[in-house]
C-alpha positions in Angstrom: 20.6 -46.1 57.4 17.3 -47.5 59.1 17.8 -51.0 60.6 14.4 -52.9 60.9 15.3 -56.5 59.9 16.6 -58.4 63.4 14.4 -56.5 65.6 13.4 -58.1 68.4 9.1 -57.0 67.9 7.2 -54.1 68.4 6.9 -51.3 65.7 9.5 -48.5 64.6 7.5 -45.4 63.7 9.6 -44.3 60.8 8.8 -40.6 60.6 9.9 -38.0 58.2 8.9 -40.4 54.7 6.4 -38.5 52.7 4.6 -39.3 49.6 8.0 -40.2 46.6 10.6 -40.3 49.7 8.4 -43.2 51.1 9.5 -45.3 47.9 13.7 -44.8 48.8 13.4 -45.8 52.3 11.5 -48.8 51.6 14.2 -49.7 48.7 16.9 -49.1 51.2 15.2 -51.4 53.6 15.0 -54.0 50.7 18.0 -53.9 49.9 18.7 -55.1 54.0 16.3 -58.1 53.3 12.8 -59.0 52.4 10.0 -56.1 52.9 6.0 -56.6 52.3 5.0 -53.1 52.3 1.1 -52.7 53.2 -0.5 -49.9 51.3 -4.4 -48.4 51.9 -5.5 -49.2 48.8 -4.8 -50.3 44.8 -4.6 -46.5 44.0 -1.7 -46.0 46.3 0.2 -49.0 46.0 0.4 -48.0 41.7 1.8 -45.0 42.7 3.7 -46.3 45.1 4.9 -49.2 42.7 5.6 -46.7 40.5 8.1 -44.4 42.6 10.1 -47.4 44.0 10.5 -48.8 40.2 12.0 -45.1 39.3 14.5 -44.3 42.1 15.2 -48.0 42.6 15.1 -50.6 39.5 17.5 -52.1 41.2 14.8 -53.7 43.4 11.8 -56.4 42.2 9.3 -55.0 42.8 6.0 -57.8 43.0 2.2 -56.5 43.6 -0.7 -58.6 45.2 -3.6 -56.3 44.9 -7.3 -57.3 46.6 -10.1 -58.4 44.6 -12.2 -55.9 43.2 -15.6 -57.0 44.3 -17.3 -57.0 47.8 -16.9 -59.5 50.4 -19.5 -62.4 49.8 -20.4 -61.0 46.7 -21.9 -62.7 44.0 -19.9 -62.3 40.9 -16.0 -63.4 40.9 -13.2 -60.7 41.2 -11.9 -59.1 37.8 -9.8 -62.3 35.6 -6.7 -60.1 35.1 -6.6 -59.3 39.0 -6.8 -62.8 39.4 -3.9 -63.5 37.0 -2.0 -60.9 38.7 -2.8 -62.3 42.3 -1.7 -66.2 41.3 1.4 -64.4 39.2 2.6 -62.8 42.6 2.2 -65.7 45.0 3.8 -68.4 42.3 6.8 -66.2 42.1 7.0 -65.6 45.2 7.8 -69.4 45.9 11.1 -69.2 43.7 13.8 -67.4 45.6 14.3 -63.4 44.8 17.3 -62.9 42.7 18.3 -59.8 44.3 16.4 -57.4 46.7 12.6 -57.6 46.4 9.6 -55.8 48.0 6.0 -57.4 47.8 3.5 -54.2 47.5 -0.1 -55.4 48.7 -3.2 -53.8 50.3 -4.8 -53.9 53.6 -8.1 -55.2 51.9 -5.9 -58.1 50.4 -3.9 -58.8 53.1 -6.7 -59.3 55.5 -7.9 -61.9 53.0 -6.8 -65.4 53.4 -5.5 -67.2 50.2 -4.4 -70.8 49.1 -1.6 -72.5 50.7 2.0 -72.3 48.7 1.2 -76.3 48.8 -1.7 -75.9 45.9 0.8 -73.5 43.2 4.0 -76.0 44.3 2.6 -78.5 41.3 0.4 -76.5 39.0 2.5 -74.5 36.4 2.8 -76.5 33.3 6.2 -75.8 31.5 7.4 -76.7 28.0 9.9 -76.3 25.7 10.5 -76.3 21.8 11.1 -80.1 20.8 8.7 -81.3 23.7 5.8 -83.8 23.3 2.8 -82.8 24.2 -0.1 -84.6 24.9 -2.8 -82.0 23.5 -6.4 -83.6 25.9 -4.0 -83.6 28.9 -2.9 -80.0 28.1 -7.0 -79.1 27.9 -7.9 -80.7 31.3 -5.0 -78.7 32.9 -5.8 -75.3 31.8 -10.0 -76.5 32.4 -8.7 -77.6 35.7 -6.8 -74.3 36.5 -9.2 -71.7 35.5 -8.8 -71.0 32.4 -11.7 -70.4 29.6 -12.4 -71.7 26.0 -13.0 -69.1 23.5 -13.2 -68.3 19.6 -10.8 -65.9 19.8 -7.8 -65.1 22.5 -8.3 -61.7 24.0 -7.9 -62.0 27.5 -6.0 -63.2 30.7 -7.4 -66.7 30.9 -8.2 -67.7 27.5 -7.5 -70.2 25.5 -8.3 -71.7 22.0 -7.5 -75.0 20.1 -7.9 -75.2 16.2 -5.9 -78.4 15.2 -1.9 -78.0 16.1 -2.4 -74.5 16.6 -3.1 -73.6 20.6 -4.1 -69.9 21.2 -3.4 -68.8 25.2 -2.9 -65.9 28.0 -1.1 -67.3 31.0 -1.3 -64.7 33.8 2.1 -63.0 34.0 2.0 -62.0 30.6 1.6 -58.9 28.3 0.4 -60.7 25.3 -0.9 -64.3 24.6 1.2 -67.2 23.1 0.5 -69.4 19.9 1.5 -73.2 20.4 2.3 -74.4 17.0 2.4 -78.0 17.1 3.7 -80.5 14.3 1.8 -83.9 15.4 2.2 -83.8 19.2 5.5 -82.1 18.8 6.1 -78.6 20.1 7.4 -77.1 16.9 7.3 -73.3 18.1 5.9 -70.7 20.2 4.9 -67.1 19.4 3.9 -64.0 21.2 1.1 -62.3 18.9 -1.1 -59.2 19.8 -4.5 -59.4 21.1 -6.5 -57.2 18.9 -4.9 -58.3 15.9 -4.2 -61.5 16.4 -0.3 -61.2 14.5 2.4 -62.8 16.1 5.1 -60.7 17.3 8.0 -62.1 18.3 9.4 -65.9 19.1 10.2 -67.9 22.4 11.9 -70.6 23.1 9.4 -72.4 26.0 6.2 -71.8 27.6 5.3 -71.7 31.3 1.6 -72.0 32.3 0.2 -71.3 35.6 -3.5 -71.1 37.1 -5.5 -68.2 36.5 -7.6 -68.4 39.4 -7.3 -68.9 43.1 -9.5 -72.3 42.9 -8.9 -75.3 41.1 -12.1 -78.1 39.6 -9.6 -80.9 39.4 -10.9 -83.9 40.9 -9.5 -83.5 44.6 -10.5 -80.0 44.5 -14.0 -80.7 43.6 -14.5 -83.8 46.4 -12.9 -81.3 49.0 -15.5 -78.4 48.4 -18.6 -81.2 48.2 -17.5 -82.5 51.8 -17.0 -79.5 53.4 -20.0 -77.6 51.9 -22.4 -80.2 52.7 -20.5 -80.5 56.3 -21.1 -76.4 56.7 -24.7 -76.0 55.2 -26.1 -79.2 56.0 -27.5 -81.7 52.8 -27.8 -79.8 49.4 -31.4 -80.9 49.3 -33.0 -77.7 47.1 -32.0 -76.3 43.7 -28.0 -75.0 44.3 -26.9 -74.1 40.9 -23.3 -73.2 42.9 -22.8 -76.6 44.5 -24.2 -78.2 40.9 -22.0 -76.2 38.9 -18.6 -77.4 41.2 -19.8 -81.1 41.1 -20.1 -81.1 37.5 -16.8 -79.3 36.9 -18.0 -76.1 35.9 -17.0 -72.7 36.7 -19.6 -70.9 38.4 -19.9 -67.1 39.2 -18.5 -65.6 42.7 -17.1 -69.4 43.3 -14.1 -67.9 44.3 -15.7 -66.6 47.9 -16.0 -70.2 49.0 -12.3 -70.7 48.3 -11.5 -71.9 51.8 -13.9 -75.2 50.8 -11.4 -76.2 47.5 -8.4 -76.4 49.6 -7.2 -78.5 52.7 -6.2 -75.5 54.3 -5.7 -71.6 54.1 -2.2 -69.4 54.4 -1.8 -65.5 54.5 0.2 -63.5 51.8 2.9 -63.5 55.0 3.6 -67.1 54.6 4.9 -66.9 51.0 6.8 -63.4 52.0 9.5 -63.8 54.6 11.3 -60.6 56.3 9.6 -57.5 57.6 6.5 -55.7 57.1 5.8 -52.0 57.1 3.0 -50.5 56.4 1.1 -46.7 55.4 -0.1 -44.3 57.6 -3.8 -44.6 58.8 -3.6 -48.0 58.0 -4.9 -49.4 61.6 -7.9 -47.5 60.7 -8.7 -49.1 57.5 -8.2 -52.5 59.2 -11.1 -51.9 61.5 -13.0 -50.5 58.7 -12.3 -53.7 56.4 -13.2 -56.3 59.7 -16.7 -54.1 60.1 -17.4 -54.4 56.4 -16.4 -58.1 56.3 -18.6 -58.9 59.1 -21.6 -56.6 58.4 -21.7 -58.1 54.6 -21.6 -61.6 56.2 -24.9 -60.8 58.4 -26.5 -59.3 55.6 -26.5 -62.6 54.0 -27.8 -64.8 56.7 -30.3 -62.6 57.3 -31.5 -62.7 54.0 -31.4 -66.5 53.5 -35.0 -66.7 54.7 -36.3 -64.1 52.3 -34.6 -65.9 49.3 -36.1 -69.4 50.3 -39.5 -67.0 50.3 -38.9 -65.8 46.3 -37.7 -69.1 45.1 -33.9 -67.5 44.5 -30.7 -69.6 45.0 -29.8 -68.9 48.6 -26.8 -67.6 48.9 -24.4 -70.1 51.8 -21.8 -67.8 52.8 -18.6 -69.1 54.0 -17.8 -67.9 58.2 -15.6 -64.9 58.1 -12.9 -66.2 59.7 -12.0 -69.1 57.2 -11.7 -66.6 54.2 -10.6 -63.9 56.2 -8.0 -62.7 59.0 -10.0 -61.5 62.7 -8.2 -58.8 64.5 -6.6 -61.4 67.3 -5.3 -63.0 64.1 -3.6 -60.1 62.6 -2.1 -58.9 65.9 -0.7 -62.0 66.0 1.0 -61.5 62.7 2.2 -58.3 63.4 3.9 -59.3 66.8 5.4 -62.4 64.9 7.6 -59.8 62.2 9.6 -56.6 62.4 7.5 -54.1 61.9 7.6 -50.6 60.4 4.9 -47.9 60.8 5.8 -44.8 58.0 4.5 -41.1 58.7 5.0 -38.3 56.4 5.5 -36.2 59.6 8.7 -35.7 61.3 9.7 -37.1 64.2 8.4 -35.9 67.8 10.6 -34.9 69.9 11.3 -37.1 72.7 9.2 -40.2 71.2 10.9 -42.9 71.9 11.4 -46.1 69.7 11.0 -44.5 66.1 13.3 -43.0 63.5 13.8 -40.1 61.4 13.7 -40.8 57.6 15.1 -37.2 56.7 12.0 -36.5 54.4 9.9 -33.8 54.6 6.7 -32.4 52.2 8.2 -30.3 49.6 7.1 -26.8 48.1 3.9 -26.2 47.7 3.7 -22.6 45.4 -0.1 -22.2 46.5 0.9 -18.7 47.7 2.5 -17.7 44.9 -0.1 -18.3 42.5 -2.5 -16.5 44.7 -1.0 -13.1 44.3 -1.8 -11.4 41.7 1.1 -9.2 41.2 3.4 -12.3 41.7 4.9 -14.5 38.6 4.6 -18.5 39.8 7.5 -18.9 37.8 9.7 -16.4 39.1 9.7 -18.2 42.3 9.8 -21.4 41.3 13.6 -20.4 39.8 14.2 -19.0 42.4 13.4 -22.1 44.7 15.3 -24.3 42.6 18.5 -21.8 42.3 18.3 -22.0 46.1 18.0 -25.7 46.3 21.2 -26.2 44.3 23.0 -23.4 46.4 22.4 -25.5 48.9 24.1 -29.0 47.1 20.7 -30.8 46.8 19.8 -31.8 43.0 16.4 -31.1 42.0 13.6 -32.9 39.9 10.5 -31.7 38.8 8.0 -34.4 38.0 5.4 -34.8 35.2 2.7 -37.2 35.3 3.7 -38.2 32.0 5.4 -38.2 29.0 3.4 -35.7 27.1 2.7 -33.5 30.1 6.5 -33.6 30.6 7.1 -32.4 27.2 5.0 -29.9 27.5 5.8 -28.7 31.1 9.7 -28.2 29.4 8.4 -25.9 27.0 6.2 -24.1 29.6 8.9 -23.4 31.7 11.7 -22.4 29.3 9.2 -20.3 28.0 9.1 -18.6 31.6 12.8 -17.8 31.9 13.6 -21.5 33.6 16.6 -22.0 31.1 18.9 -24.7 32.9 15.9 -28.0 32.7 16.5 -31.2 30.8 14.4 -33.9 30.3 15.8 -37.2 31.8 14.5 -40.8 30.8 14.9 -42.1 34.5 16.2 -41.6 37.9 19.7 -42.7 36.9 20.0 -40.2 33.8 18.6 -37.4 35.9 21.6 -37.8 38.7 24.0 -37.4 35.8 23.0 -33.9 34.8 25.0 -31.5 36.0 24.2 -30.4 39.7 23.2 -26.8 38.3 20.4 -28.5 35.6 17.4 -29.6 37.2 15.9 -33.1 35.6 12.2 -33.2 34.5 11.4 -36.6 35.0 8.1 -38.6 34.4 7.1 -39.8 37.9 3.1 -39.8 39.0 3.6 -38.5 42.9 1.2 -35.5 43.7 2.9 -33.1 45.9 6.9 -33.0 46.4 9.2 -34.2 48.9 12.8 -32.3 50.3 15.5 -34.2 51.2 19.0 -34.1 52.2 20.1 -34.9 49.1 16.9 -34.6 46.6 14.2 -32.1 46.2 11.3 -32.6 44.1 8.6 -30.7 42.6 5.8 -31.7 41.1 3.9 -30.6 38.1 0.9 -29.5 40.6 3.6 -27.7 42.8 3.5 -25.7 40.3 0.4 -25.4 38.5 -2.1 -26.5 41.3 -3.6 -28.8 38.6 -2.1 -31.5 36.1 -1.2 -29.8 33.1 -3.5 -31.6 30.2 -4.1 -31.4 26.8 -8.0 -31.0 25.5 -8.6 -34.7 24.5 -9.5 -33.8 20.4 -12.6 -35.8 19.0 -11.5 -38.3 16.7 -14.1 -39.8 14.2 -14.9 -43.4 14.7 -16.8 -45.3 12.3 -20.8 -46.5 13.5 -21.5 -50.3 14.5 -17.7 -50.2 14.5 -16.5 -54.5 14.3 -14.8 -54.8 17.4 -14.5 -58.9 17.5 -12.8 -60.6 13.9 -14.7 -63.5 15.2 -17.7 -61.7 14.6 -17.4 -61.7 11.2 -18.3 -65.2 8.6 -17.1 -65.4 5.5 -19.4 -63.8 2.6 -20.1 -60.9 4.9 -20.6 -57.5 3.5 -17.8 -55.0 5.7 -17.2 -51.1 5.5 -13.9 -50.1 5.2 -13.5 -46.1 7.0 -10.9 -45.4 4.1 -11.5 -48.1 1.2 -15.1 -48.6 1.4 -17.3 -51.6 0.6 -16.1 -55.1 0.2 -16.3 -58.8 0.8 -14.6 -60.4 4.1 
């Protein structure tokens, strides 16, 4: 077993973890204490989400992916990334129930984020039987992000039409219906987005913000002081610094978030316990810190030709109160355990790392490049050899359909003893002779002492897909209920014309 927790600094290479055996050594480590695990970027920390929550569901797994806009950019980051960012740090704050590993980026770790101190008193919670005082329920979700809308669709929203309250806390795979009898809480409902029926029941609701800054009162006099005491007197048109004094939510406000809180923390002060992080990731870093600061002079210098055209000019915030500098992040690094993952095995001789026992699996590139050779000849024969040699195998579809059909591909081929397992636990019960097709998105396969997988494009050098078939979908199709009014002449695909 790898120890990392307890060490005293400096960083373990941990070799011989590639791609899907990555995921069990960093459960194993979780399961020793507290892990943040930094990936290069949202694609791999999915998949590598994804592989951990299969071979492990033992261990919580909690994501804090980066905004999905450019640094100083001028609209905000995506709502629902938002909602996933505030979901991650607030539970972060309550301890972990059993082992847990945070799953974040090196684009959002480098970026700075509120203190635990802002989140400690903003998530609203009630249950059935509760008053509730509706006006002080609307300046709470106005003060915490959230927007008014006709009709709740998205992370964020919220409506209010008499005693009935419509809203999509982040955290949450479908919105909740407040049904209140005078200013009691009489029940709440889960109901689907699109259309709009309520699903199931629940006994309380639990609110938290859906953004990173906050236009209550305190928050609003903080970012007027310390904007005017970093840009000088907002003598000209600002629509930004007009938008915040009024209590408005204005577009990209989020990249002066170091102005709407007394102070700024890392994702490392909510997440005790050691960090490890992806190969190449040093490399990123300095490609991230160039970005950061080559955005950031591409705004001053531009401030002058903005003045020139009459445009709002953009005031950006100094890179290092919204983001980590290199001395910082050493700093950071020295202060944890720290593990560094390769795919490779171990040198020989290197001192201070560890062998994870992984190595890349299979690849039958070779075989389906002769012609006189059958793929799937040798694949059974790989696999018989495998379990001669007491490792159980998996092969790996990238999903459900594609594992359905890979089963029939393969029994087709002469690959008789393959069943189709549900999960990671049902697969170890087959017998040791039957190998499990699983649904498991990893790209190329791993060996290990005691597990060998193969991967669907192993095999077939490609994802096996079906042809997408063309489904007819009507013209000016309605899209939005609420864009409908009473009266209104509708087309039915299958009934025809009538009267909404």
């Amino acid at each position: 077993m790898i120890k990392l927790h307890g060490r005293a600094g400096g960083r373990l290479l941990i070799a011989g973890a590639p791609e899907g055996h990555d995921a069990r050594v960093l459960a194993d480590l979780a399961r020793q204490g507290p892990v943040v695990h930094v990936a290069l970027d949202d694609v791999r920390l999915a998949k590598l989400a994804e592989a951990v929550e299969f071979f492990a569901p033992d261990v919580a797994v909690v994501q804090f992916p980066a905004w999905d806009c450019l640094p100083y950019d001028r609209v905000s980051p995506n709502g629902e990334i938002l909602s996933r960012r505030v979901e991650a740090l607030t539970s972060l704050l309550a301890p972990a129930a059993g082992p847990r590993i945070v799953l974040t980026t090196i684009n959002a770790l480098v970026q700075k984020v509120p203190p635990r101190s802002a989140f400690a008193a903003a998530v609203f919670t009630a249950k059935i039987g509760d008053r509730i005082d509706v006006e002080a329920l609307q300046r709470y979700l106005g003060d915490n992000g959230y927007t008014r809308s006709q009709t709740v669709r998205e992370p964020g929203e919220f409506a209010i039409r008499g005693g009935i309250i419509d809203l999509f806390p982040p955290g949450t795979d479908e919105p909740l219906r407040l049904d209140l009898f005078g200013d009691e809480l009489e029940a709440v409902r889960r109901f689907d987005a699109m259309s709009q029926r309520t699903t199931d029941k629940c006994d309380s609701v639990v609110l938290k913000p859906v953004s990173e800054v906050f236009l209550d009162e305190a928050s609003v006099a903080r970012f007027r002081a310390g904007y005017r005491e970093l840009f000088g007197a907002v003598l000209d048109d600002d629509p930004l610094y007009e938008a915040v004094s009024a209590g408005r939510r204005h577009a990209g406000m989020e990249h002066w978030a170091p102005l709407f809180h007394p102070a700024m923390e890392t994702l490392l002060d909510y997440a005790p316990g050691a960090v490890t992080l992806d190969p190449r990731v040093e490399e990123a870093l300095d490609a991230r810190l160039v970005q950061i600061a080559d955005f950031y002079h591409a705004r001053q210098t531009l401030q002058s030709t903005e003045k020139k055209a009459n445009v709002p000019v953009y005031k950006p915030v100094p890179p290092e109160r919204l983001f980590l500098e290199r001395a910082a992040w050493d700093a950071l690094m020295e202060s944890r355990p720290v593990g560094q993952l390769s795919p490779f095995a171990l040198p020989e001789g290197s001192p201070g790392g560890v062998d994870a026992g992984g190595r890349r699996g299979r690849d039958f590139a070779d075989a389906r490049a002769l012609p006189d050779v059958n793929v799937y000849d040798v694949v059974r024969q790989v696999i018989e050899d495998l379990q001669r040699a007491d490792r159980r195998v998996l092969i790996a579809a990238y999903s459900q359909g594609a594992r359905d059909r890979l089963l029939t591909v393969l029994r087709e081929h002469g690959i008789e003893r393959v069943q189709a397992a549900d999960s990671y636990d049902a697969a170890r019960r087959l017998d040791r002779r039957t190998a499990g097709l699983v649904v498991l998105g990893i790209e190329t396969g791993f060996a290990a002492q005691d597990l060998s997988v193969i991967t669907e494009q192993d095999i077939l050098g490609d994802r096996l897909a079906r042809p997408a078939r063309k489904r007819k979908r009507a013209q000016n199709f309605i899209a939005e209920l609420s864009s409908l009014n009473a009266g209104d002449l509708v087309v039915h695909v299958d009934h025809g014309i009538g009267r909404f």
